[in-house]
LONUFI-797978 format. One record per residue (C-alpha): chain; x, y, z. Coordinates in nm, 2 decimals, padded with zeros to 4 digits. Each point is the difference from the previous one (the first is absolute). Last residue first. Layout:
// residues N
<c A&east X&north Y&up Z>;
...
// end
This chain:
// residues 113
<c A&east 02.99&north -01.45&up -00.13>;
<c A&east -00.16&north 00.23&up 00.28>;
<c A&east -00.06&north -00.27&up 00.25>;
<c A&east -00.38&north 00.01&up 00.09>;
<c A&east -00.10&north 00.00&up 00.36>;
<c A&east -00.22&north 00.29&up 00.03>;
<c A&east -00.07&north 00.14&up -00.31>;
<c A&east -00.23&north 00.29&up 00.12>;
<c A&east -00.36&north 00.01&up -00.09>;
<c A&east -00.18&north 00.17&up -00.23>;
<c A&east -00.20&north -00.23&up -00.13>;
<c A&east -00.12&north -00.09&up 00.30>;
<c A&east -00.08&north 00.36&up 00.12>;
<c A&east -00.17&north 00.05&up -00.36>;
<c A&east -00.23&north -00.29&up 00.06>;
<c A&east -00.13&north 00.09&up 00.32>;
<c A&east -00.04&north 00.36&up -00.16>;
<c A&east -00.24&north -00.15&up -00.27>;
<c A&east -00.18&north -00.18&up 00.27>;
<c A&east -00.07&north 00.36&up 00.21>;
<c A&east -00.12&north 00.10&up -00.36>;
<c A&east -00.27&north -00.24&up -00.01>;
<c A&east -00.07&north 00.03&up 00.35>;
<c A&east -00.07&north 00.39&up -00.06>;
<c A&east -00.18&north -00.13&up -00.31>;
<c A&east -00.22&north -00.21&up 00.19>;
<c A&east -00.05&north 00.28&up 00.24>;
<c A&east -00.12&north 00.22&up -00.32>;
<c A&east -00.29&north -00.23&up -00.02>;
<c A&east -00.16&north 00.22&up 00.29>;
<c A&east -00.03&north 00.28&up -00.17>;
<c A&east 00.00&north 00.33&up 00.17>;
<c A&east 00.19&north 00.02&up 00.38>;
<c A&east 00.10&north -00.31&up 00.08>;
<c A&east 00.13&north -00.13&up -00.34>;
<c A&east 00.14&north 00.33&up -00.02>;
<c A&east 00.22&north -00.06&up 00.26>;
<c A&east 00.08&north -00.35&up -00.09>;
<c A&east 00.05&north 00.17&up -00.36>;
<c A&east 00.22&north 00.29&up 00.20>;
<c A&east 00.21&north -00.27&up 00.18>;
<c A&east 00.04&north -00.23&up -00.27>;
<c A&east 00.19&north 00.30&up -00.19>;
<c A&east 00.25&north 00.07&up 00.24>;
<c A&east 00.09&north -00.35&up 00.03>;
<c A&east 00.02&north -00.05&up -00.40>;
<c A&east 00.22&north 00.34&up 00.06>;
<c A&east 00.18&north -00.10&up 00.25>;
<c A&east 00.14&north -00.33&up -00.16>;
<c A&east 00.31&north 00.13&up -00.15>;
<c A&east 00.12&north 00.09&up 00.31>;
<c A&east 00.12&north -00.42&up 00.02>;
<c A&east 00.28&north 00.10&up -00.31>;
<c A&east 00.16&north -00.34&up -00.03>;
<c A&east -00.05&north 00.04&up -00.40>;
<c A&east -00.01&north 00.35&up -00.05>;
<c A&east 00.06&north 00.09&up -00.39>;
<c A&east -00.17&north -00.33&up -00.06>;
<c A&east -00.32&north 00.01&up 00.24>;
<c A&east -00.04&north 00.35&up -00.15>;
<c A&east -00.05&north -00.10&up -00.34>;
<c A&east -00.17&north -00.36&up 00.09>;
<c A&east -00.27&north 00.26&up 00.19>;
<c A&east 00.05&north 00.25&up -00.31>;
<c A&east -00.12&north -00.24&up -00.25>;
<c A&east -00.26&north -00.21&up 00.22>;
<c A&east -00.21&north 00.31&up 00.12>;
<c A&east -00.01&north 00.16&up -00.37>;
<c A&east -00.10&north -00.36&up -00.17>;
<c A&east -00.26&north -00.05&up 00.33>;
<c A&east -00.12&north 00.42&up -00.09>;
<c A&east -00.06&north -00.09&up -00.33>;
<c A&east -00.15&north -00.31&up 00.01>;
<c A&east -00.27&north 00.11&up 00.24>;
<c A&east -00.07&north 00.29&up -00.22>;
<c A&east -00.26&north -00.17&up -00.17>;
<c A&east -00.22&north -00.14&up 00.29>;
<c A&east -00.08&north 00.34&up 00.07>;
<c A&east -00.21&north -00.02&up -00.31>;
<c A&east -00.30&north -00.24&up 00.23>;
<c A&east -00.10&north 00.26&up 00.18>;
<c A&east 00.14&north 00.08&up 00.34>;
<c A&east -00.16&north -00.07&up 00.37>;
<c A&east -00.11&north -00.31&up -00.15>;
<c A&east 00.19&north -00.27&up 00.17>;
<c A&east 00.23&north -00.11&up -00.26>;
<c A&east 00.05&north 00.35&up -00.13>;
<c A&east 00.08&north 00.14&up 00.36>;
<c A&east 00.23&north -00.33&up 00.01>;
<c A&east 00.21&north 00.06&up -00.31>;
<c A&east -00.01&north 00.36&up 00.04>;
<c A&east 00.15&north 00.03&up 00.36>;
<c A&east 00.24&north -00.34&up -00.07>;
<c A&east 00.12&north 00.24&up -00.32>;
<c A&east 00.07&north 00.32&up 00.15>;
<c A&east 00.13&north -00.17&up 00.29>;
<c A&east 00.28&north -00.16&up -00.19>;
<c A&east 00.05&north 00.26&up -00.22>;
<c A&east 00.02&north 00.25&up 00.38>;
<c A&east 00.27&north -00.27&up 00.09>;
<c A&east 00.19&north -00.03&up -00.33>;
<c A&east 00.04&north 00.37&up 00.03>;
<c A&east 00.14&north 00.00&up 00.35>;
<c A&east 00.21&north -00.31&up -00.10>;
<c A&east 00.14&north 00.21&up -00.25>;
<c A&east 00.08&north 00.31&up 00.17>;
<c A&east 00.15&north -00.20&up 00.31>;
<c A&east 00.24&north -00.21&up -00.25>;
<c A&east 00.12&north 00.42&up -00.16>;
<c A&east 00.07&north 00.03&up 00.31>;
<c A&east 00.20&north -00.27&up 00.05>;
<c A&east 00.19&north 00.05&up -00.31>;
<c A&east 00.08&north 00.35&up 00.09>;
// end
């Protein structure tokens, strides 16, 4: 239950994340006006909260990185597709899910003291 409770977190903290790189950078390069810089913080506070959340009722839980994975791929896709500054989100999110495999990595080698 724990873990999937994890999976449900990280998925939200992974559509906050990319809620707030999509704003930050439309607003940055003019595709939104200058109020979607307001719910930047917002979505960064929600995307942070339930990301150290999930990363602490799964600690070594790798699957938690599907959906920043998952994610990437339809802004890359998009990126393609419609707006082209949606790539740098995609790698955006693809960095976000780098960081998420490290942090979720197993303790090999520690003595359990």
């Amino acid at each position: 239950m724990k873990n999937l409770l994890a999976f449900i977190l990280a998925s939200a903290s992974a559509y906050a994340f990319s809620f707030a790189l999509d704003l930050l950078l439309g607003g940055l390069l003019g595709f939104y006006t200058t109020t979607a810089f307001l719910p930047v913080v917002t979505w960064s506070i929600i995307a942070a909260i339930s990301g150290v959340v999930a990363l602490r009722l799964a600690p070594t839980g790798r699957f938690l990185v599907i959906p920043y994975i998952g994610l990437a791929a339809m802004a890359v896709v998009g990126g393609v597709v419609g707006h082209h500054y949606s790539l740098i989100v995609g790698v955006g999110m693809l960095a976000q899910a780098t960081g998420v495999w490290l942090a979720t990595r197993p303790n090999l080698g520690r003595s359990a003291s």
